[in-house]
N, C-alpha and C positions, 0 to 999 in steps of 0.2 A: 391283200397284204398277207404272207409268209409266215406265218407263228411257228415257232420252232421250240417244242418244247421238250428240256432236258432232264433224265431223272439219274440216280446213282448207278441201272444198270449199263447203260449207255450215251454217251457224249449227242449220239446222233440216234434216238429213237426213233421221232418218226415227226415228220415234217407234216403239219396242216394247212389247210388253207382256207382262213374264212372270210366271208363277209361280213366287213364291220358294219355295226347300226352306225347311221348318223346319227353323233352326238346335238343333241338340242342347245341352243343358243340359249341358255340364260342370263340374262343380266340383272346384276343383284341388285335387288327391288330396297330401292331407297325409299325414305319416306320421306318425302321433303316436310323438312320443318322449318319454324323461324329462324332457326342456327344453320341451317343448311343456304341460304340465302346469301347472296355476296355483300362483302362489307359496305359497300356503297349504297345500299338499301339500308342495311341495319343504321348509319350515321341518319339517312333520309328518314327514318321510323321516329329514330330517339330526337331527332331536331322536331317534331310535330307534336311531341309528349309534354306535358302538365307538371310541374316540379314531383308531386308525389308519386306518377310513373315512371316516370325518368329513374325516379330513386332507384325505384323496387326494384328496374329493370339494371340497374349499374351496379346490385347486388347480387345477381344472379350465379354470374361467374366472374371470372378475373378478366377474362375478355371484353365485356360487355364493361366492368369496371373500370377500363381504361378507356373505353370508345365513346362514352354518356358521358355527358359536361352539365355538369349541376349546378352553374356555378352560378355566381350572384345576380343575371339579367334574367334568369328563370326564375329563383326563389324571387324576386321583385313582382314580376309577371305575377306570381302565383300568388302574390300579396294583394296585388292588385287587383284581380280576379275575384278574388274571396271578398272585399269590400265593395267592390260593384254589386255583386248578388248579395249584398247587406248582411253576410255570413261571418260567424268568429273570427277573429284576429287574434296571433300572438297578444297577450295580454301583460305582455311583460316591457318596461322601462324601453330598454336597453335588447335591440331583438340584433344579436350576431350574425352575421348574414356570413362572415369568413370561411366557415367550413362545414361539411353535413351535418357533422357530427355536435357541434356547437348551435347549431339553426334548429337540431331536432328535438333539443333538451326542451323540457317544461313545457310547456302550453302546445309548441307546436306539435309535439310526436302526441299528444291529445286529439288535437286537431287530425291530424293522420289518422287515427284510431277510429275515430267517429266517419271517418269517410268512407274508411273500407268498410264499415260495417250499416253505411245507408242510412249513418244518423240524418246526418244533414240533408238528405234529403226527403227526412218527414216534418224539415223544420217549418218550412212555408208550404202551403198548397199550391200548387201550379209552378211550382217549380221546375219539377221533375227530377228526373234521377242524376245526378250531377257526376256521378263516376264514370255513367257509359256514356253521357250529353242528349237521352233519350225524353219526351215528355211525359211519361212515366214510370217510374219507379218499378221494376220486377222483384224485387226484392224488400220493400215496404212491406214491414210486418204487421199481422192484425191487433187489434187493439187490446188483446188480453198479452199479447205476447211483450208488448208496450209497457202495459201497467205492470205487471209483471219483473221487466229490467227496470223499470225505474223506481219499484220498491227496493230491490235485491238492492240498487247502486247508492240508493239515498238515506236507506237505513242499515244502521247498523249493527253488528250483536248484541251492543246493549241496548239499543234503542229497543228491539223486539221484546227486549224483557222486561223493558218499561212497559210499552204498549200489551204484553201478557196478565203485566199486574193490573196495568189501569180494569181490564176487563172484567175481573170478577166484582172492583170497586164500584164502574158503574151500573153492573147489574145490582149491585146494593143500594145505591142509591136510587133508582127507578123503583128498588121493590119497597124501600122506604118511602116515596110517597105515594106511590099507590096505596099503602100502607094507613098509612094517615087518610088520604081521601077516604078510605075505606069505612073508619072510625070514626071521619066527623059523618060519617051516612048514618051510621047508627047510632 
């Protein structure tokens, strides 16, 4: 090919001729993700999901919000589920099944909280881990990490300041009858 290149002193400098490199073919390197997948999967995906992924997954974006159906034969399913495996239930009268947002109040978004975080799955032994459907738990914490959240969750700032005073009272009363034992010795 002919490259002709032109400067201010002349129109017509001086004519080259080179050989071009082959340009390399690149093709821009996708990464295929879950979003990159055609809609007819995604519908397949979210029809296979558990009310509490479904959700997650129908909040993600506005896409996925309109293609996820959460609607009342899932939250059923997912009722029903949870009392098979002898696990919490809404604990309320009156459980509104009409819309997320009403389904999520009270007891249930509880319920959600405890799952994602592997409550429920330290609740029975052999159960196993109920969030990924594996027969153990990866994520089962050790037992100080245990006693630990269920102090933080069960007491509270006053309570601590109870239990701070009780301590110097009972070590008074331990040292008072050691005290006396001491006395009826001699």
């Amino acid at each position: 090919m002919d490259i002709i290149y032109r400067t201010p002193a002349s129109n017509l400098d001086c004519i080259e001729s080179k050989e071009e490199a082959p340009i390399p073919q690149h093709r821009p390197s996708v990464v295929p993700t879950f979003e990159t997948l055609p809609p007819e999967l995604h519908l397949l995906i979210s029809q296979q999901l558990t009310y509490p992924d479904a959700l997650s997954l129908k909040h993600t974006n506005r896409y996925f919000y309109y293609l996820v159906d959460t609607g009342l034969q899932l939250k059923v399913d997912w009722l029903i589920e949870r009392r098979s495996l002898h696990l919490e239930c809404p604990n309320n009268h009156r459980c509104d099944l009409g819309s997320d947002l009403k389904f999520c109040r009270g007891s249930v978004r509880l319920l959600m909280q405890r799952r994602r975080e592997h409550i429920e799955c330290e609740s029975r032994p052999g159960l196993g881990c109920l969030v990924y459907g594996t027969k153990r738990c990866a994520h089962q914490r050790q037992l100080r990490v245990r006693i630990k959240r269920w102090l933080r969750s069960r007491l509270t700032v006053e309570l601590w300041w109870v239990l701070m005073a009780l301590i110097p009272v009972l070590c008074g009363v331990f040292w008072v009858t050691e005290f006396t034992r001491w006395q009826a010795r001699v």
